[in-house]
Every structure is written in C-alpha cells, then in structure tokens.
N, C-alpha and C positions, 0 to 999 in steps of 0.2 A: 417304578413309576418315576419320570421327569419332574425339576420341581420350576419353580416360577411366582409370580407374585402374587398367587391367589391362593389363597386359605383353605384347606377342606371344613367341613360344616364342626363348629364349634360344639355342638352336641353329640361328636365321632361318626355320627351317621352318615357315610358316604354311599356315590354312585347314583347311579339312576333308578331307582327305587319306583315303580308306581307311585307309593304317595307320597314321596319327595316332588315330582315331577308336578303330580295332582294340585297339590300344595303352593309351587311356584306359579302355575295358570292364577289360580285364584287368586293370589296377592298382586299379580301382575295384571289382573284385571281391573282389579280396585284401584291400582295405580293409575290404568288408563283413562278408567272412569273419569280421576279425579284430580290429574294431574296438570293443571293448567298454571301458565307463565314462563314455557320454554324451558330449554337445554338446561339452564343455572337453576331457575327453581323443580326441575326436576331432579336434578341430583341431591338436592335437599331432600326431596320427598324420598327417594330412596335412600340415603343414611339415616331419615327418621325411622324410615321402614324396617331395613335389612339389619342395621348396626345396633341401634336405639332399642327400640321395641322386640325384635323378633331375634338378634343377637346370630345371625347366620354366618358372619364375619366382625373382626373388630376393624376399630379406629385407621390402624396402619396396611391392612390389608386393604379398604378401603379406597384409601388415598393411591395406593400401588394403580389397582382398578384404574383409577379417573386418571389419573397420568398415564395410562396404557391408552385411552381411550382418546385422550386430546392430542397424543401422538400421532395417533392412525388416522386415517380419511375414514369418514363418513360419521354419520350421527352420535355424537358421544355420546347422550343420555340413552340410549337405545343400545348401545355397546357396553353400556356400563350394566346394564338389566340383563344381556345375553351372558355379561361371563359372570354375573352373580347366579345367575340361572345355571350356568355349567358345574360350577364350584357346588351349589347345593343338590341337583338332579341330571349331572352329566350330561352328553350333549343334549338329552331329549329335553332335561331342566331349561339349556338355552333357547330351543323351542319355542315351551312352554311362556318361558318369558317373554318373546318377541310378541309371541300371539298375542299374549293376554295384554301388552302395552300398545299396541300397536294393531287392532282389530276396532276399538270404539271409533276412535278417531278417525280411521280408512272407512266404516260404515259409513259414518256421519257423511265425509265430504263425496261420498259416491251417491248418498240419497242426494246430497247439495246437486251432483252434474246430474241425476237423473229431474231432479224440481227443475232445473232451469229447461231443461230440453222439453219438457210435457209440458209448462206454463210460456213459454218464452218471454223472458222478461227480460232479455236482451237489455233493453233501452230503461228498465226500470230505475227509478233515481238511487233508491236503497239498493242497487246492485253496483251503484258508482259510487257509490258513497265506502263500499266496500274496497273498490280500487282505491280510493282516496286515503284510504285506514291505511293500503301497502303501503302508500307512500311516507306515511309516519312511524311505521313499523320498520323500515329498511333504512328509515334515515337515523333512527334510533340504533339499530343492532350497527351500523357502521359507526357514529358517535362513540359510544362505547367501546367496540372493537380496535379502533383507530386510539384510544388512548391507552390501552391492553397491547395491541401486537403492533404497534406502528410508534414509539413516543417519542423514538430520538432520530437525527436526521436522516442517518444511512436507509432505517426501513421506511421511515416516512417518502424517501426517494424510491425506494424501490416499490409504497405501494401507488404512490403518484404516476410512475411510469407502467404499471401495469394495468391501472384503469386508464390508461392513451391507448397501451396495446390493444386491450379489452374492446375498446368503444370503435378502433379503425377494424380491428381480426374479431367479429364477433362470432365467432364459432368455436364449435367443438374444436376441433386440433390446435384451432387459436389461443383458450382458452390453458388445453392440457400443455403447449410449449413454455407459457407464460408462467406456468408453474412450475415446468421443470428449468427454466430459466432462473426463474428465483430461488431454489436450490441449489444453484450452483454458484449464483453469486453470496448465497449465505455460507455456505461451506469454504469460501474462498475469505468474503471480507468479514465477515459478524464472528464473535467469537462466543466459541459454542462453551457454556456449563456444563458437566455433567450432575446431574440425578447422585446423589446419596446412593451408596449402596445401601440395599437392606438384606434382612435374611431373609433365604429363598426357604421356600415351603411346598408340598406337597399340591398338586392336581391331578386332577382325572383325565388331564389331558397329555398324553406323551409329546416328546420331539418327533418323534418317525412321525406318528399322526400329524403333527403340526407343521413338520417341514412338506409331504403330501398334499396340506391343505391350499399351502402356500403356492403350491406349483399349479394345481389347481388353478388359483387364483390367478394368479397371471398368466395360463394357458387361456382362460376363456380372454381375459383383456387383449389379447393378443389373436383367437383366434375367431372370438363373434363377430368382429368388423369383416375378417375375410369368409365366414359362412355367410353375411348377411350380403356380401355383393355376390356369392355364387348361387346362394340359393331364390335369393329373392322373395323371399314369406315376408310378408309386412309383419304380422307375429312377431319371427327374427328381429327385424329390423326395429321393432316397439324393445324388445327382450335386451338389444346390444347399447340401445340409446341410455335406457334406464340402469343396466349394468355400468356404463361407462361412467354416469351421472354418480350413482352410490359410488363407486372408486374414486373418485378425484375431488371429493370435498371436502376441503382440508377446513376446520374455523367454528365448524359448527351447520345446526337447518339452515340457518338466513342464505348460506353461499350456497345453496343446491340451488338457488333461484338463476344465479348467470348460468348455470351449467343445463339447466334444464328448458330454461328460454334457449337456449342456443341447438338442442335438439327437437324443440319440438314446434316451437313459431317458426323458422324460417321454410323447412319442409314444410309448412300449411295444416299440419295434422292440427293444430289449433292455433285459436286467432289471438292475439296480442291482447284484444279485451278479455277474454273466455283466460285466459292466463293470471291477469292481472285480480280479474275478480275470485278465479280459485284459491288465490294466493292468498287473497284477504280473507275468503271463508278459510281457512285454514289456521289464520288467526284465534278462531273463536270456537274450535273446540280443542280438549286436551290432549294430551300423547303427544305423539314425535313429530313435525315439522314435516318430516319426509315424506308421511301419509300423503302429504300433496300428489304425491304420483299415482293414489289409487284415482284420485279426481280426474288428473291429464288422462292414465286411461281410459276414463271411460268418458270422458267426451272428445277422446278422440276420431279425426277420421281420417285414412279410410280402415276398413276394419282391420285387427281384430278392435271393437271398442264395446262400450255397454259394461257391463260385469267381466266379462272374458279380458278385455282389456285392463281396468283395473286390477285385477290378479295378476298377470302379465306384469305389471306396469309395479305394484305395488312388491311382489317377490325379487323382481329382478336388483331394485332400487336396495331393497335390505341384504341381497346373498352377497355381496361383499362385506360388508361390514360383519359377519357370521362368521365366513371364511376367514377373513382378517382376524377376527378376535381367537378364532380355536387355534389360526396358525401365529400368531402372536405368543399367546400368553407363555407356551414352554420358556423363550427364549429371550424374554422382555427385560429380567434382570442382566443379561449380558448386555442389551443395547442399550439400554437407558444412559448409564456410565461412560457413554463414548461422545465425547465431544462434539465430534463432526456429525453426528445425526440430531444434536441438539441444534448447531448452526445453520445446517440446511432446514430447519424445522422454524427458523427463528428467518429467515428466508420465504419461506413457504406462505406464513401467517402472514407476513409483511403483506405480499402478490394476494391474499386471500379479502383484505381490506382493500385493494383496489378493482378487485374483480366485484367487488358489493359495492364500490363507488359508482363504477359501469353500469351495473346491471340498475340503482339506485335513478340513475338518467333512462336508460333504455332495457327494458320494456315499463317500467315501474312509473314514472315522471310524464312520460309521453305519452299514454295511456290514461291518465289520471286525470292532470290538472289541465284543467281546457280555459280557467279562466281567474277571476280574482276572489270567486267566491268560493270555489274546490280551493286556492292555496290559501284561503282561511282557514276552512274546513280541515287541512292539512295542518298547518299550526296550531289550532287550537286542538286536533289528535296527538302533535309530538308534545304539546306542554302536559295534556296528562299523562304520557310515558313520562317524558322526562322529568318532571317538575313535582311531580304529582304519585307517582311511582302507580300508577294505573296497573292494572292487570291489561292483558291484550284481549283479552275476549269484551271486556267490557270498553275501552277506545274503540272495539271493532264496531259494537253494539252501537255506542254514540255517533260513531261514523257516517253509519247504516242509516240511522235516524236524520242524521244529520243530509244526507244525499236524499233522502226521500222527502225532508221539508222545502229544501231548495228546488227539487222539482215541483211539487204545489205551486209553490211560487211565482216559479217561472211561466205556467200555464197559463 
C-alpha cells in the first residue's frame, strides 16, 4: 500500500468494513444536522468530532488533511469529511461522509425552490430581505479573505485586476483564464514556501488508483464541454456546468457564487433574483455552501429541473472534489514541499478575492439594494457579522425579518 498524509484508524481497524462505513454516515449526519457557520467553523466541528472525542485520527494528521484540502479547488470542509471518511471506511467511508454532511442541507434548500414555486412569493419582502443578507454575507467573506490571501501589495494588485477582468469577461472561460492567469503570475513573481515535510503514513488509498482517478478527472473537464455541444441533452449541459463550477473553486463556498452565476443567470436557466435569494437561503441552514446547487437545480429551467435536477445539479458540483481528494491524497507529501505549487497557489487565492469582489457587485449588489433602506438593512446585517460575530443563519433570520417589516411599511 502507498502512503500519504492521512492516518489509518487509530484503533487498527482498517478498510471498509460495513460498520465502519455505517458508523461514518451517522456521525456525518449529526454533523450535517448541526453544523452551522461555514467552511472555518466546520472544521472546528470536525477536530471536535474526529480528533477530540471520537480519536479516529490525531492532531498532525489532521492538519495534513486541511492543507490538502485548501490546496485543492472546491469545498474544503466537505473534502476534509471525504478523506476522513476514506482513512476510517475506505472509499465507501468517503461516501458515507459526503451524504451524511451534505444531504440535510440539499433537502432543506430543494424544499426552499419547491415553497417558492408552489407559493409564488417572488415579490415577497422577507424573500428580499434574504437577498439583502447576501449582500452582507459576501461582503463579509471577501473582508476577511482580502486580509488572509490579499495583504501585501503584489496580491492585492493581482486581486484588484481580476475583479476588472471578472466584472468586463463575466463568464465561464472568463472566469477559468483569470485563474490560470493568476497562477502564472504567482509562480513567476510571489515567492513560494514550502510545507514542512512530515512523516508519511499508510492509506487505503494507492497511487495507481490515485493517479487513474486524476486522469479521470481531467478527462471529464476536458471532455463534458465537447459532449455537451455534440449531444445537446440539456441534462448534459446542467451535468458539465456544475462539474466545471466544483472544479474551479479555489478560496472556499463564498467563491462557487461568481462561478455559478456565470453558468446559470446568463443562459436564463435562472433569473438573477431566484439566484440571489437562494444564495441567502443557503445562508441559513447548515452543511456545505455548495448544497446551493441542489436549489439552482431544481428551480431550474428548461428541464431537467424539480428533484431530477437538483441531483444532477447537486452530484455533479461534489464529483470533483471526491475525485480530487482520492487522486490527491497518495501523492500530497511529495507536492506540498515544492515551492512553485505553493506560489502559484499564493496567485490563485489572490484572483480568488477579486473574483468575490465581482461577483460582491454583480449579481449580489444589483439585485439587492434598490434603495436607502435595503443598504441600511445591509449594514446593520454586516455589523452583526462583523462586529458582533453573529452566526449567519441568525443575520439571515434578522434579514428576512427585516425585508418583510419594510414591505409593511411601504404598503
């Protein structure tokens, strides 16, 4: 067996066992359940869980984990549960943990587009007040971000020029050059650290398997775009949007927002409002961020949408980040330690804060704030993020409340 930075289970029991696997659903359910405040305070809940309490892996394996996972594109906290889920119940334990993290929260926001389309509350106040929450939810995660991946001048230039890019090229290919652009200038001008070496240790994961998984992966990135123009299945076409979307998120949830406005408002499959206000229910229940594409699913049009599209919508958006983590882990102590993947990475992050600058204006700001009472609304939701250190379900809650007194009002 290959080894890599993840631990086999501290109590010798390897593999995929039935009730190892059985075992990961449940705890990762309870996770889902219960796991509100985003990407950072989910990783808490799991080193309470895995490390603390339940001792599945220690301290340093851990850590290994979460630097694997803010390496990679797409949802860290949700990557971080698939390869703790590999490590104690092999691939079906990663499975098991995706579901169990990653199923409450997809319910939720799929009964959310089913309420609105059976009630039509389009125009309802507490549905804009929801919009008004993004807007203090995205101006907070880029606050934050920007003083994280952006603090000295060279990335601060590079993420200022990438939200110019972002907001003239608002598209897909726009979107993915501006990243690989920033890569290239971090690999040239940022100078890369590497990662501490650590000792490598046992997985259930090989290199054949991992390097297979890899190729995988970047066959579909490469070949869903040309089956989706030769075949023409709108399926397809839902399947390649949301695959591309989970491949290219480099930062964390907050930045699937430019990448997924950019596939699915301009094609018309959904309106810039219907966007904006999923985004903020999304806010207010727990699990991964990502869930948001069970929602675009299924108020998408034209079909597949309803339930078939949220499963579409919602698998497509996580199989990279699966793929990436099983083809990963073999081989993650050799790359960590190399310079140049830290540089380009320090590149990446930079483009990743101005693509949430963009996206922060357009669809999120122009949607939202129509007037001087929404950008009150709006400030008085970022001072209890910011100020206040608010949970986001509960700012979403005050939001909501708050968009539905001002329509009274205004009546």
């Amino acid at each position: 067996m290959n080894e890599g930075p993840a631990a086999v289970q501290t109590d010798g029991a390897a593999g995929s066992s039935s009730s190892h696997v059985l075992e990961v659903l449940v705890v990762a359910t309870r996770l889902g359940l219960t796991s509100f405040g985003g990407p950072v305070a989910h990783l808490g809940y799991f080193r309470d869980e895995y490390v603390v309490r339940r001792k599945w892996l220690d301290e340093t394996t851990y850590a290994d984990l979460v630097a694997l996972c803010q390496f990679l594109p797409g949802p860290a906290s949700s990557q971080v549960g698939i390869a703790i889920g590999i490590t104690r119940g092999g691939l079906l334990g990663g499975v098991a943990a995706w579901l169990g993290f990653t199923l409450p929260s997809a319910i939720a926001l799929v009964a959310f587009a089913y309420g609105l389309r059976v009630l039509q509350v389009a125009d309802a106040g507490w549905l804009h007040g929801l919009k008004v929450a993004a807007v203090a939810v995205v101006a907070f995660a880029v606050w934050g971000m920007a003083r994280a991946l952006a603090p000295d001048r060279e990335r601060a230039t590079i993420a200022i020029l990438s939200a110019i890019s972002a907001l003239l090229w608002p598209t897909g290919p726009g979107q993915v050059t501006i990243i690989a652009a920033a890569a290239l200038v971090g690999l040239r001008l940022l100078p890369g650290i590497p990662a501490p070496a650590t000792t490598q240790r046992q997985l259930p994961v090989g290199r054949r398997l991992g390097a297979t998984v890899l190729v995988a992966f970047f066959g579909l990135l490469v070949a869903l775009p040309i089956a989706r123009q030769l075949v023409g299945s709108h399926g397809l076409a839902l399947f390649d949007s949301f695959f591309r979307a989970g491949s290219l998120v480099f930062g964390g949830g907050h930045v699937v927002l430019p990448l997924l406005q950019a596939e699915v408002v301009p094609p018309g499959w959904v309106t810039g409002e219907q966007f904006v206000a999923g985004y903020g229910a999304a806010q207010a229940v727990p699990g991964p961020l990502f869930t948001f594409a069970a929602y675009l699913g299924a108020v998408r049009g034209p079909r597949p949408n309803g339930l078939a599209g949220a499963v579409v919508a919602l698998v497509a958006i996580f199989l990279p980040s699966f793929l990436l983590i099983v083809g990963a882990l073999p081989f993650w102590d050799a790359l960590r330690v190399r310079p140049g993947f830290q540089a380009a990475l320090r590149g990446i992050n930079a483009a990743v804060v101005g693509l949430l600058i963009a996206a922060l204006y357009q669809p999120v700001w122009t949607s939202a704030i129509r007037g001087p009472a929404d950008m009150g609304l709006a400030f008085a939701a970022f001072g209890l993020l910011a100020l206040w250190s608010a949970p986001a379900w509960l700012v979403v809650l005050f939001a909501a409340g708050g968009g539905a007194l001002m329509s009274l009002v205004a009546q």
